[in-house]
N, C-alpha and C positions, 0 to 999 in steps of 0.2 A: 532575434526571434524569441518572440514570450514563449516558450511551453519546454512545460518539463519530460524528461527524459527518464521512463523505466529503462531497470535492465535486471539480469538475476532470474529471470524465469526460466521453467523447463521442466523435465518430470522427474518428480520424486513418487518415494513409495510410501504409502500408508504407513506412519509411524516413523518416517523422517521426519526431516526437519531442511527450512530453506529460508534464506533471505532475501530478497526483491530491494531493490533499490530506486532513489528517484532524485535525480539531479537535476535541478530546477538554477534557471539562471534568466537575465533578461529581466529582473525584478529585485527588490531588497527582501530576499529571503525571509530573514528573522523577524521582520514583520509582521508574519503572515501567517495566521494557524493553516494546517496541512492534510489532507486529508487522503485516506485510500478507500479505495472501494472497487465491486468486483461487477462484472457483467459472466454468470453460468450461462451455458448453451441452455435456449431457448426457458430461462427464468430472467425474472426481473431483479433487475440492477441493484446489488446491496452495500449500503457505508458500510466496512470493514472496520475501519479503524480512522481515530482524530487526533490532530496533538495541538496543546497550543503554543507559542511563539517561543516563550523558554523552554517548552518541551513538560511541564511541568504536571500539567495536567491531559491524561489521558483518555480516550470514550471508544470501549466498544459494544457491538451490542453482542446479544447471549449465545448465539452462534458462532464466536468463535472467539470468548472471552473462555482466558486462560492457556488459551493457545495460540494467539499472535499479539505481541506485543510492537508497538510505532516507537521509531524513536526518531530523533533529528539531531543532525550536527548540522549548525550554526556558523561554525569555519567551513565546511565543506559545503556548503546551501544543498545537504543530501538532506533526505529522510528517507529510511529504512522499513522496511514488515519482517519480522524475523516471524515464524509460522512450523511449529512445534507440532508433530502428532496431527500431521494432518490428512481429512479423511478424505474421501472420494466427489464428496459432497463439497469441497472446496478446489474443487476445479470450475475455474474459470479464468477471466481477460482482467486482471487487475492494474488499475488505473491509478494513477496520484495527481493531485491536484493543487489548487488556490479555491475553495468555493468561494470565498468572497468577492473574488476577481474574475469568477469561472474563464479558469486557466485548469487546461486538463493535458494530458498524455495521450500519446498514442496506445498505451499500454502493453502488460508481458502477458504473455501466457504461462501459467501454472496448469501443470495436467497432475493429479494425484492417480495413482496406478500401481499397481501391482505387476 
């Protein structure tokens, strides 16, 4: 079965910090640039974060550059969101993907909270 697999979600507190994970199998991974992104309760659906095949190059947008970096391992066909100092306004259903394949997740849940 094509779809990848978050895991890693749960709640942290303003000013932590958390990793998400996404284990993608059913496809030749390294192929493939990689994408996360978020669905907030009752907002519309945001790219978080892109990486492309060697990992080399990365995009996110201003919401929440500085504070989550993607990364991917290529032996483990994982990619990763590590998510630093994050605020309330990043809670949401975060998703990993293939958009070129549109291959998605069921996604985690990230709750930021106090």
């Amino acid at each position: 079965q094509v779809q990848p697999v978050e895991s890693g979600g749960g709640l942290v507190q303003p000013g932590g910090s958390l990793r998400i994970s996404c284990a993608a199998s059913g496809f030749d991974f390294r192929r493939y640039a990689m994408m996360w992104y978020r669905q907030p309760p009752r907002k519309e659906r945001e790219m978080v974060a892109q990486i492309t095949t060697t990992g080399t190059t990365t995009i996110y947008p201003l919401s929440v550059k500085s504070r989550c970096t993607i990364a991917r391992d290529n032996i483990r066909d994982t990619v990763y969101l590590q998510m630093n100092n994050p605020k309330p306004e990043d809670t949401a259903v975060y998703f990993c993907g293939v958009p070129i394949l549109d291959y998605w997740g069921r996604g985690t849940q990230v709750t930021v909270s106090s």
